[in-house]
mmCIF file of the N, C-alpha and C atoms, coordinates in Angstrom:
data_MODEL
# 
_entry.id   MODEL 
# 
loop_
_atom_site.group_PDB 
_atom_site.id 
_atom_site.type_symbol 
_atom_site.label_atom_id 
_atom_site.label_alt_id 
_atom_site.label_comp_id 
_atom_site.label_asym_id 
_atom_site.label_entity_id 
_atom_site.label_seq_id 
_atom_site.pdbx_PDB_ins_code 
_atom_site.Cartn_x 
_atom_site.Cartn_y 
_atom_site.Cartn_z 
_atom_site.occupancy 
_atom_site.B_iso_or_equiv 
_atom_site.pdbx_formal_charge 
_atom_site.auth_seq_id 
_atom_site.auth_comp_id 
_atom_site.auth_asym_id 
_atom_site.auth_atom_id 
_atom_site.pdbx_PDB_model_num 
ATOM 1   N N  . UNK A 1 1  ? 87.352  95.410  121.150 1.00 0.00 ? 1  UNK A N  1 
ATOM 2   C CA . UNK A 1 1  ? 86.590  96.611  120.919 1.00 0.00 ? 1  UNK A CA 1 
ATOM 3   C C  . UNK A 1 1  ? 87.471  97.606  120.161 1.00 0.00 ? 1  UNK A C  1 
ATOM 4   N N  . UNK A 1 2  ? 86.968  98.368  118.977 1.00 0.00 ? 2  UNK A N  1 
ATOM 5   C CA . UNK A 1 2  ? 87.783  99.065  118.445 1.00 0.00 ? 2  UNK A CA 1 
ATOM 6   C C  . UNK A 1 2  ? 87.756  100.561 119.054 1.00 0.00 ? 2  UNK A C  1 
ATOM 7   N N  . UNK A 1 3  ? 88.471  101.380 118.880 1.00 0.00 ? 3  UNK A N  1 
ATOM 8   C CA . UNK A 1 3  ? 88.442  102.394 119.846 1.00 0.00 ? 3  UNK A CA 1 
ATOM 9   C C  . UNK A 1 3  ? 89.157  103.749 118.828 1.00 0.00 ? 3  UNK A C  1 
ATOM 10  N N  . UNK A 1 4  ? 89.188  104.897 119.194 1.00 0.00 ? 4  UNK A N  1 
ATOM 11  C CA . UNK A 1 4  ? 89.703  105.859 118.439 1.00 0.00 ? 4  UNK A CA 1 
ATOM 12  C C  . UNK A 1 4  ? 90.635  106.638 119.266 1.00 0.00 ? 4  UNK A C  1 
ATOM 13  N N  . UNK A 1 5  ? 91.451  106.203 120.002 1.00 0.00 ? 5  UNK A N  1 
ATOM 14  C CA . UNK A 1 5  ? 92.036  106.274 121.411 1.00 0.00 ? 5  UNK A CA 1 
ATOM 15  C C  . UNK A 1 5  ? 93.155  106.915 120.564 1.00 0.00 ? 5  UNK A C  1 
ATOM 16  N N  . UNK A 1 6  ? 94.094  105.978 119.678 1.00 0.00 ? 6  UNK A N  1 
ATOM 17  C CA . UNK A 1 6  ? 94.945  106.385 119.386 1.00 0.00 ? 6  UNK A CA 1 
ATOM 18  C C  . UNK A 1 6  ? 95.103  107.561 118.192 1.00 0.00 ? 6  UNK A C  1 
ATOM 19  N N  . UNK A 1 7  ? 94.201  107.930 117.469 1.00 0.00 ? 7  UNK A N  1 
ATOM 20  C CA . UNK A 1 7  ? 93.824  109.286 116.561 1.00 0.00 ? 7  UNK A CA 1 
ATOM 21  C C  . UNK A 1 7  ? 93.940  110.339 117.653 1.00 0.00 ? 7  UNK A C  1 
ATOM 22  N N  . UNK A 1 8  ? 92.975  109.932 118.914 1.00 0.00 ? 8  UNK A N  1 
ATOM 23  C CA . UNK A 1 8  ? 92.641  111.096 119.211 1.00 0.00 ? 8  UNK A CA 1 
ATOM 24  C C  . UNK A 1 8  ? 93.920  111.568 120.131 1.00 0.00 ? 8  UNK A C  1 
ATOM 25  N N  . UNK A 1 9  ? 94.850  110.729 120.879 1.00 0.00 ? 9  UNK A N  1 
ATOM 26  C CA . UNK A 1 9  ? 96.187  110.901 121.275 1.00 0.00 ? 9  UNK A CA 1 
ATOM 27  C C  . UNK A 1 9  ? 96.954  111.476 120.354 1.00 0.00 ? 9  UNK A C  1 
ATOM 28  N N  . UNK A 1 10 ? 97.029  111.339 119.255 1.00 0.00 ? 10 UNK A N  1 
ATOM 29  C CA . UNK A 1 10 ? 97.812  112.222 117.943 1.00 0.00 ? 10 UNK A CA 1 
ATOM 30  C C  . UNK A 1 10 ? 97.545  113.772 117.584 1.00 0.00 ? 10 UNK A C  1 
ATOM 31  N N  . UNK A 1 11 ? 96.408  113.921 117.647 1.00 0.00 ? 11 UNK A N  1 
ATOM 32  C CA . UNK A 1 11 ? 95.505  114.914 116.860 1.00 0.00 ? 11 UNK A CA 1 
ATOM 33  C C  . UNK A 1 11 ? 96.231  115.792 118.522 1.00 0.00 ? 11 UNK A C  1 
ATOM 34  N N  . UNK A 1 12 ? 96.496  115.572 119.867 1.00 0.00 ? 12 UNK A N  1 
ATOM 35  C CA . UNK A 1 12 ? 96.975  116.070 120.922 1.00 0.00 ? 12 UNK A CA 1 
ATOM 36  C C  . UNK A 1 12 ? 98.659  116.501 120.489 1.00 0.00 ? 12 UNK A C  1 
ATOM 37  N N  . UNK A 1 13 ? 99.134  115.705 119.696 1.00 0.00 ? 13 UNK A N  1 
ATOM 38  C CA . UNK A 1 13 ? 100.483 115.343 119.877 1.00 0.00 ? 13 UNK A CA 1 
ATOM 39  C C  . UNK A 1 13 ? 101.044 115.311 121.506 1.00 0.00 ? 13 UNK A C  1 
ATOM 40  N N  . UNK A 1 14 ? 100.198 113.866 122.122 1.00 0.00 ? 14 UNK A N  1 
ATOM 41  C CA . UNK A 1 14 ? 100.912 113.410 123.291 1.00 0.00 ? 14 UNK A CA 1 
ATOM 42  C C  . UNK A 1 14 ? 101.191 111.946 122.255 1.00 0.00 ? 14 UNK A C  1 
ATOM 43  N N  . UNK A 1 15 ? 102.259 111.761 123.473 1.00 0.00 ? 15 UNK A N  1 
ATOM 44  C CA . UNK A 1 15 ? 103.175 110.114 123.566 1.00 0.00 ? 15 UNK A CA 1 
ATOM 45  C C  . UNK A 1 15 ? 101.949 109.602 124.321 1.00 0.00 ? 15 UNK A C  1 
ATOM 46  N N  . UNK A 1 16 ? 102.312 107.642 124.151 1.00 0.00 ? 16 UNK A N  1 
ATOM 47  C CA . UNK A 1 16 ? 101.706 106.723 124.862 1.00 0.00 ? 16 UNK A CA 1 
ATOM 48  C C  . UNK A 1 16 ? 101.887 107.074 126.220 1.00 0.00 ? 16 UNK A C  1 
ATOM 49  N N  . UNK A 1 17 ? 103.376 107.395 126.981 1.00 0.00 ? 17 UNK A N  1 
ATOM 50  C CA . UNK A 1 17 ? 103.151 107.868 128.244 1.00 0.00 ? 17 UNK A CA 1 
ATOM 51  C C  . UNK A 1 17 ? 102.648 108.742 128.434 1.00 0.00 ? 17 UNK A C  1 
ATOM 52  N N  . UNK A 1 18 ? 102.494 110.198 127.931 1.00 0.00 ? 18 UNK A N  1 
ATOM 53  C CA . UNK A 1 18 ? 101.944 111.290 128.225 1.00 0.00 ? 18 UNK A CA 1 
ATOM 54  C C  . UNK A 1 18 ? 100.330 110.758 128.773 1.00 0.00 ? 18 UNK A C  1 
ATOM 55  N N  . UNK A 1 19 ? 99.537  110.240 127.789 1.00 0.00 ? 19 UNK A N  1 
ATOM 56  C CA . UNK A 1 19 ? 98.646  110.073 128.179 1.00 0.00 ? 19 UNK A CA 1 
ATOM 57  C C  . UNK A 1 19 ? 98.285  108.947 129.125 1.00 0.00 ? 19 UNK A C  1 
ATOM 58  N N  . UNK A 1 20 ? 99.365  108.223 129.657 1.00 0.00 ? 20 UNK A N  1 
ATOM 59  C CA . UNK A 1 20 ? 99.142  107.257 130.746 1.00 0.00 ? 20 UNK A CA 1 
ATOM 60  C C  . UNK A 1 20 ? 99.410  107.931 131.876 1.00 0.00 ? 20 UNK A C  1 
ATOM 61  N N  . UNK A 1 21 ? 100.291 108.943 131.851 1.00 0.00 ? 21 UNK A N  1 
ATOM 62  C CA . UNK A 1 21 ? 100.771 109.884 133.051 1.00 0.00 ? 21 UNK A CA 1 
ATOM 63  C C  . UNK A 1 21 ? 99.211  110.313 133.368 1.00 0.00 ? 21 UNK A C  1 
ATOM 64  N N  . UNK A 1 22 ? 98.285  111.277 132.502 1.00 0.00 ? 22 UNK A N  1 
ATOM 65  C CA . UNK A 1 22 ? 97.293  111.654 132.646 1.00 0.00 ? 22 UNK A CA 1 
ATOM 66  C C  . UNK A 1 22 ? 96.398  110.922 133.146 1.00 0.00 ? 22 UNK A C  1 
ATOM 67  N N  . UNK A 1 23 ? 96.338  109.312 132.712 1.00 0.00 ? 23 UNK A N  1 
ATOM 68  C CA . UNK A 1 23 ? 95.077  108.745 133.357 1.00 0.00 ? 23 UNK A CA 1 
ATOM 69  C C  . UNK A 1 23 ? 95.208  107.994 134.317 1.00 0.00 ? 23 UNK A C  1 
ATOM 70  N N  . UNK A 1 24 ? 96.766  107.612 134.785 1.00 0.00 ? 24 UNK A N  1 
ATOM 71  C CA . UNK A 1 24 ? 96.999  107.124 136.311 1.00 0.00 ? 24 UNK A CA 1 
ATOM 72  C C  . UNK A 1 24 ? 96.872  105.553 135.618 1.00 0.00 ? 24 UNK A C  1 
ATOM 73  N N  . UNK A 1 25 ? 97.899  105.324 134.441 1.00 0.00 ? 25 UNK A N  1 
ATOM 74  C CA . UNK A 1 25 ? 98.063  103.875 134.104 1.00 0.00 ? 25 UNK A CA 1 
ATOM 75  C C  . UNK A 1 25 ? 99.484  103.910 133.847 1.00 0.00 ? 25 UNK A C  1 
ATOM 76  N N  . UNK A 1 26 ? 99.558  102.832 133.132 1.00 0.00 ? 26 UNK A N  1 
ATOM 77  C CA . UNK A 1 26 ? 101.108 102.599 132.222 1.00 0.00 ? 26 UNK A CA 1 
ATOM 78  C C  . UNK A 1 26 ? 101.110 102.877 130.878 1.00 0.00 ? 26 UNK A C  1 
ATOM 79  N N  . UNK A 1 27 ? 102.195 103.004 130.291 1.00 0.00 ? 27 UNK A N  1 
ATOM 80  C CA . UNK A 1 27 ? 102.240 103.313 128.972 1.00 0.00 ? 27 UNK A CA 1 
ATOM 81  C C  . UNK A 1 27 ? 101.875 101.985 128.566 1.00 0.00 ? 27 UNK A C  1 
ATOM 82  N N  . UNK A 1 28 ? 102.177 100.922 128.965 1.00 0.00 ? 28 UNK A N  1 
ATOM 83  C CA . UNK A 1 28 ? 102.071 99.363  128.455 1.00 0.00 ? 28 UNK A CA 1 
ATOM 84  C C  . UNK A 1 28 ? 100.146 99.093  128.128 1.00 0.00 ? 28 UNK A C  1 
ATOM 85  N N  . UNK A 1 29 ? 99.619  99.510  129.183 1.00 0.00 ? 29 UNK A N  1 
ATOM 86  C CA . UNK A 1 29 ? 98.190  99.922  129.285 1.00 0.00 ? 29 UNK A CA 1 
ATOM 87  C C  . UNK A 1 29 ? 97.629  100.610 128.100 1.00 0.00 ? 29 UNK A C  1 
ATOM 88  N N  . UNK A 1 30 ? 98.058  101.809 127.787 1.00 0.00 ? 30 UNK A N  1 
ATOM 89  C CA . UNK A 1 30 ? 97.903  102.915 126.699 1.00 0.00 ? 30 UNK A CA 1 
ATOM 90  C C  . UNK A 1 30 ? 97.853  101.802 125.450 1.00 0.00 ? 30 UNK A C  1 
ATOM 91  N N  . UNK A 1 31 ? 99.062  101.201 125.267 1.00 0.00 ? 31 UNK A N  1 
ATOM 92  C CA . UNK A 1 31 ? 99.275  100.818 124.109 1.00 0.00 ? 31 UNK A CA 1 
ATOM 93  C C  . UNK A 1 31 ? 98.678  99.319  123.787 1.00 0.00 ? 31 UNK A C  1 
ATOM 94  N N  . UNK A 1 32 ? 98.150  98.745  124.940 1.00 0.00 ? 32 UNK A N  1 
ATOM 95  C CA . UNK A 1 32 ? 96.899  97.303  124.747 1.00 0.00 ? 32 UNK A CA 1 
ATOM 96  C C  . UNK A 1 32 ? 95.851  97.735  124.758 1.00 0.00 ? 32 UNK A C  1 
ATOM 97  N N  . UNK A 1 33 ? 95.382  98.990  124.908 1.00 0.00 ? 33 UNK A N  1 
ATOM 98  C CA . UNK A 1 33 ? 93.966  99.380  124.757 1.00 0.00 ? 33 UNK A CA 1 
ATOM 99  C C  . UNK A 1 33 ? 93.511  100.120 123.231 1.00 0.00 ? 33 UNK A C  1 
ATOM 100 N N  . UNK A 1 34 ? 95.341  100.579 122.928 1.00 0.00 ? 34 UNK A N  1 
ATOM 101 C CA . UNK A 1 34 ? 94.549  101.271 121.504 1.00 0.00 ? 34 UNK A CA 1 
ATOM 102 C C  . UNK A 1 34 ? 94.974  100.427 120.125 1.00 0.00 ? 34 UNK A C  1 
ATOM 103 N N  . UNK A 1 35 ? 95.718  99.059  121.074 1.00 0.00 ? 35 UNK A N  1 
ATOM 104 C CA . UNK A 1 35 ? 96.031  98.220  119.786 1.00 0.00 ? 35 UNK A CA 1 
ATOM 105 C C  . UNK A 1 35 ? 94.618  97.303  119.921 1.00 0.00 ? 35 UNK A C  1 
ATOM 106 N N  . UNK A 1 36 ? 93.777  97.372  120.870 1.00 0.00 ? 36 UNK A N  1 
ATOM 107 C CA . UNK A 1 36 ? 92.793  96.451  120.939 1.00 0.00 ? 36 UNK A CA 1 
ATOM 108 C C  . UNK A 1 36 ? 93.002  95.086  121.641 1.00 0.00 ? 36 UNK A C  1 
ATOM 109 N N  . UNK A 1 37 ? 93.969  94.833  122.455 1.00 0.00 ? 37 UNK A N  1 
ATOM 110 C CA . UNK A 1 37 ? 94.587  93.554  122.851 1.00 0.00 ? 37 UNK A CA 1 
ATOM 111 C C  . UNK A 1 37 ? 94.016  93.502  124.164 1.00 0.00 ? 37 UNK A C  1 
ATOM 112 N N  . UNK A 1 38 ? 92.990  94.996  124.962 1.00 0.00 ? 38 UNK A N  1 
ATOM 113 C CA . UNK A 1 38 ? 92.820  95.310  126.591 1.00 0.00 ? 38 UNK A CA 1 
ATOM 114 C C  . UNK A 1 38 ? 91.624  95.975  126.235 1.00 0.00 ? 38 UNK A C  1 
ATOM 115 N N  . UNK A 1 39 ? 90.559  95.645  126.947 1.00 0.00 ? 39 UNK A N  1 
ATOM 116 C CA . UNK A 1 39 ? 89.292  96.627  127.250 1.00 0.00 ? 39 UNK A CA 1 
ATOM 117 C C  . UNK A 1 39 ? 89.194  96.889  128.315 1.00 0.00 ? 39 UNK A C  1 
ATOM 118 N N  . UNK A 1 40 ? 89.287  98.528  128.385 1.00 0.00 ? 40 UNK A N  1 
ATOM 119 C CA . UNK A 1 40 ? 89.616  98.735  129.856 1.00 0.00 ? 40 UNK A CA 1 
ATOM 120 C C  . UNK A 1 40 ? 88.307  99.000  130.921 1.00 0.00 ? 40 UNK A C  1 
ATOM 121 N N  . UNK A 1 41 ? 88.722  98.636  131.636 1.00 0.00 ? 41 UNK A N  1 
ATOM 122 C CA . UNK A 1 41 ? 87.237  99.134  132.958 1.00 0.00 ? 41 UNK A CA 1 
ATOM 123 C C  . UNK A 1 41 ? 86.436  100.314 132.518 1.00 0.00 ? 41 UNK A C  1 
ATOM 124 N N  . UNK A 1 42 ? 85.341  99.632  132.950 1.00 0.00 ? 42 UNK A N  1 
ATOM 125 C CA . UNK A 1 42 ? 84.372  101.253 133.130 1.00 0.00 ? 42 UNK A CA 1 
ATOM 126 C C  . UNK A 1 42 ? 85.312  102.511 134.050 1.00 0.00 ? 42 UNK A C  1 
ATOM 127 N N  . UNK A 1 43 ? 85.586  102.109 134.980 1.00 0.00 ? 43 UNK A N  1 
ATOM 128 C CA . UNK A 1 43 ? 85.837  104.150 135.519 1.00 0.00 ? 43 UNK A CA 1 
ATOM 129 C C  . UNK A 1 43 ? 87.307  104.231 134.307 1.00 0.00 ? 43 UNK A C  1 
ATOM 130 N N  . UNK A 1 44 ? 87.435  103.560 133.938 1.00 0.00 ? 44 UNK A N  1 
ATOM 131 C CA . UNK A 1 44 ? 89.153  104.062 133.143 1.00 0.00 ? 44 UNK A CA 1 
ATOM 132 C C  . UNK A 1 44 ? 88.360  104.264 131.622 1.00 0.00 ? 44 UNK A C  1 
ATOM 133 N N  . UNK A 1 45 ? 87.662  104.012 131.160 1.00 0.00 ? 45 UNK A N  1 
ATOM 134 C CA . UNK A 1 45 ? 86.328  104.238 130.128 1.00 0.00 ? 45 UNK A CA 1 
ATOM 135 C C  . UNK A 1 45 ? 86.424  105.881 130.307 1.00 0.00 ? 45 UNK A C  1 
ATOM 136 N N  . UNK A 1 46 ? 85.536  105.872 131.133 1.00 0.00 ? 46 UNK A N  1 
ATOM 137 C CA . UNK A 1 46 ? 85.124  107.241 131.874 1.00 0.00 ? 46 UNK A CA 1 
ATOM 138 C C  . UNK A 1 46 ? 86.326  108.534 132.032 1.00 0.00 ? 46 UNK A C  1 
ATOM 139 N N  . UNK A 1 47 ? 87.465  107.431 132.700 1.00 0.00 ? 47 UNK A N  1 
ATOM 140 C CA . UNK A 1 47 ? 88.272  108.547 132.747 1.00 0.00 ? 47 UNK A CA 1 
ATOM 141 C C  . UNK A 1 47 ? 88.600  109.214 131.113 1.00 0.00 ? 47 UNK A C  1 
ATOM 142 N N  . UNK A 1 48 ? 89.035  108.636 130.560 1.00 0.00 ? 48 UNK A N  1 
ATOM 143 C CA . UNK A 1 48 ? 89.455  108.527 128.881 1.00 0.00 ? 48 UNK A CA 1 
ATOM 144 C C  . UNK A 1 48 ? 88.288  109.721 128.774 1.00 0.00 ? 48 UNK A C  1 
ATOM 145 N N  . UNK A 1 49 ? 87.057  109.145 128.627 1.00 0.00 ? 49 UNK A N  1 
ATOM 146 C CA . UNK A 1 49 ? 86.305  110.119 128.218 1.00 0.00 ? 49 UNK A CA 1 
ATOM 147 C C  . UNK A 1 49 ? 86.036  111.686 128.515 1.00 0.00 ? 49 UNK A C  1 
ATOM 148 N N  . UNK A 1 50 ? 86.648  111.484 129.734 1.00 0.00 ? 50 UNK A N  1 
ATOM 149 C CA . UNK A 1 50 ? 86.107  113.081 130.436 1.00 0.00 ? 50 UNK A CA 1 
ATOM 150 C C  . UNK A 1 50 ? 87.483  113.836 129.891 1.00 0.00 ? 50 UNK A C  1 
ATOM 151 N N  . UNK A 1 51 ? 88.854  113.199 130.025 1.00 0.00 ? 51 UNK A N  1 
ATOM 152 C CA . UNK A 1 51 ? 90.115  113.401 129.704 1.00 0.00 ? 51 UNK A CA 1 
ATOM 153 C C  . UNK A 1 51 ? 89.934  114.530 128.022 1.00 0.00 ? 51 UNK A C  1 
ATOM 154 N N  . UNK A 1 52 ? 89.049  113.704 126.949 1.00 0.00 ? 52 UNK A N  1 
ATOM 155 C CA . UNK A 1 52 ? 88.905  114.007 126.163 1.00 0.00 ? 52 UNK A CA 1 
ATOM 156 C C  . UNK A 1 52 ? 87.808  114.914 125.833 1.00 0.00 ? 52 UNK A C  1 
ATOM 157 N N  . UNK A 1 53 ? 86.659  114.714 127.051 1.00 0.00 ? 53 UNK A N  1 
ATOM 158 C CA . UNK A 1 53 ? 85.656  115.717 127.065 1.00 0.00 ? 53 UNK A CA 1 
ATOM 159 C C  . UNK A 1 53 ? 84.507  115.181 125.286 1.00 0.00 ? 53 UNK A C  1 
ATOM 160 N N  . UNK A 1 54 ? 84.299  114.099 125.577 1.00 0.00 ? 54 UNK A N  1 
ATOM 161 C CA . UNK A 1 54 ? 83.851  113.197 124.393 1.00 0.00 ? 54 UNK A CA 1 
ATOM 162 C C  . UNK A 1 54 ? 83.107  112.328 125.413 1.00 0.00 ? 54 UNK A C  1 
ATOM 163 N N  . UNK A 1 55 ? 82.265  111.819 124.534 1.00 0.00 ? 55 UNK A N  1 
ATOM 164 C CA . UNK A 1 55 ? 81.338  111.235 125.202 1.00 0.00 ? 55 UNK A CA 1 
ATOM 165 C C  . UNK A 1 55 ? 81.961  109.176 124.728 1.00 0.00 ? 55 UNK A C  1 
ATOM 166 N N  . UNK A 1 56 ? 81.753  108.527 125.747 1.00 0.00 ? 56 UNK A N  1 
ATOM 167 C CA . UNK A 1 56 ? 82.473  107.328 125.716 1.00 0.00 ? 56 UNK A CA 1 
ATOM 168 C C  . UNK A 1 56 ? 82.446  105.891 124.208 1.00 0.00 ? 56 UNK A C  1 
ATOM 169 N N  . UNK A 1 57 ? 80.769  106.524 123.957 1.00 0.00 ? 57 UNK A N  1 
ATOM 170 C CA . UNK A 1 57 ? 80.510  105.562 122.545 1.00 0.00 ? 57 UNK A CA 1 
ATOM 171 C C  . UNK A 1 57 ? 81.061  106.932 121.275 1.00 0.00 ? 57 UNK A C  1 
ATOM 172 N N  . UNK A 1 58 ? 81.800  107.902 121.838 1.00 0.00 ? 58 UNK A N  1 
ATOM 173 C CA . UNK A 1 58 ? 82.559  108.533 120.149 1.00 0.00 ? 58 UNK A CA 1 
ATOM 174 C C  . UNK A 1 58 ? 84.160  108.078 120.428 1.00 0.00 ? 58 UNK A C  1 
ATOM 175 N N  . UNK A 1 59 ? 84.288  107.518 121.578 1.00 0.00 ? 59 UNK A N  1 
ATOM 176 C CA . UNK A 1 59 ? 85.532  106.983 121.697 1.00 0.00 ? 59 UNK A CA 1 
ATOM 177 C C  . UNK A 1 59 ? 86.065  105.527 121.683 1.00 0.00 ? 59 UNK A C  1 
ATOM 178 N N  . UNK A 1 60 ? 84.996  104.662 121.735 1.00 0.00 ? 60 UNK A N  1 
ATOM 179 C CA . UNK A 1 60 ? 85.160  103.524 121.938 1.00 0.00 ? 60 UNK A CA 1 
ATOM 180 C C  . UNK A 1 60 ? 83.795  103.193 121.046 1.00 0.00 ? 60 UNK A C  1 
ATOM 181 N N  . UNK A 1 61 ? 84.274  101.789 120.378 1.00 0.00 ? 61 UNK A N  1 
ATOM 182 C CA . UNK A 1 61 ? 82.969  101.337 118.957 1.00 0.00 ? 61 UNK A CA 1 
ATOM 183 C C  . UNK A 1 61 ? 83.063  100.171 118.704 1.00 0.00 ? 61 UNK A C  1 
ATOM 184 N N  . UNK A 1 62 ? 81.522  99.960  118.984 1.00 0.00 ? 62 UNK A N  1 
ATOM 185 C CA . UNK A 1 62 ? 81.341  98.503  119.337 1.00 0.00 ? 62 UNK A CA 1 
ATOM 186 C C  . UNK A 1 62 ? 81.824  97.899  117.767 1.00 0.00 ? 62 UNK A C  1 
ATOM 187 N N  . UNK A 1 63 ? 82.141  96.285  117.979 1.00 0.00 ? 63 UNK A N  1 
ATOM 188 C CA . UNK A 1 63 ? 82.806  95.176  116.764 1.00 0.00 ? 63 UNK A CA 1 
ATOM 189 C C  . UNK A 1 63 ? 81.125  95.438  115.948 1.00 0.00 ? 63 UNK A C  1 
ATOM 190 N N  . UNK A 1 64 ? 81.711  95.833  114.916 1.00 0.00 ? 64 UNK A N  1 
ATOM 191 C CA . UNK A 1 64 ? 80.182  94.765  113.950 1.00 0.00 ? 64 UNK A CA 1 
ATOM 192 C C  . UNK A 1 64 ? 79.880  93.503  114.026 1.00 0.00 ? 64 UNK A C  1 
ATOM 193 N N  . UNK A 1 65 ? 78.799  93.174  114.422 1.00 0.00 ? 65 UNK A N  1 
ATOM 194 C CA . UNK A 1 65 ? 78.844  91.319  114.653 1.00 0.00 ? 65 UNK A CA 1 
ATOM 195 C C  . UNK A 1 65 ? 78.015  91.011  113.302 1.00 0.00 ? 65 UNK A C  1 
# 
């Protein structure tokens, strides 16, 4: 799933940990979800989203099939 995880972590100027500190993961986590290698759970979806105050499909975008 492609995701805009990591723009929108920049546009913050937080680190991969910063924002794993925030969502109660790992930095290792942070960085398989915004390389696309991890799709993370719905409540960690959710969390991301509320974190960002964005709604979950402007953060996460489905593959073109």
């Amino acid at each position: 799933m492609n995701n805009r995880l990591r723009v929108l972590r920049a546009e913050r100027q937080w680190s991969q940990q910063d924002l794993a500190d925030r969502l109660g993961v790992s930095r290792q986590s942070v960085n398989a979800i915004e390389t696309g290698k991890y799709d993370p759970s719905l409540p960690l979806a959710f969390r991301i989203a509320d974190l960002f105050a964005m709604p979950i499909e402007d953060i996460f975008l489905r593959d073109s099939a």
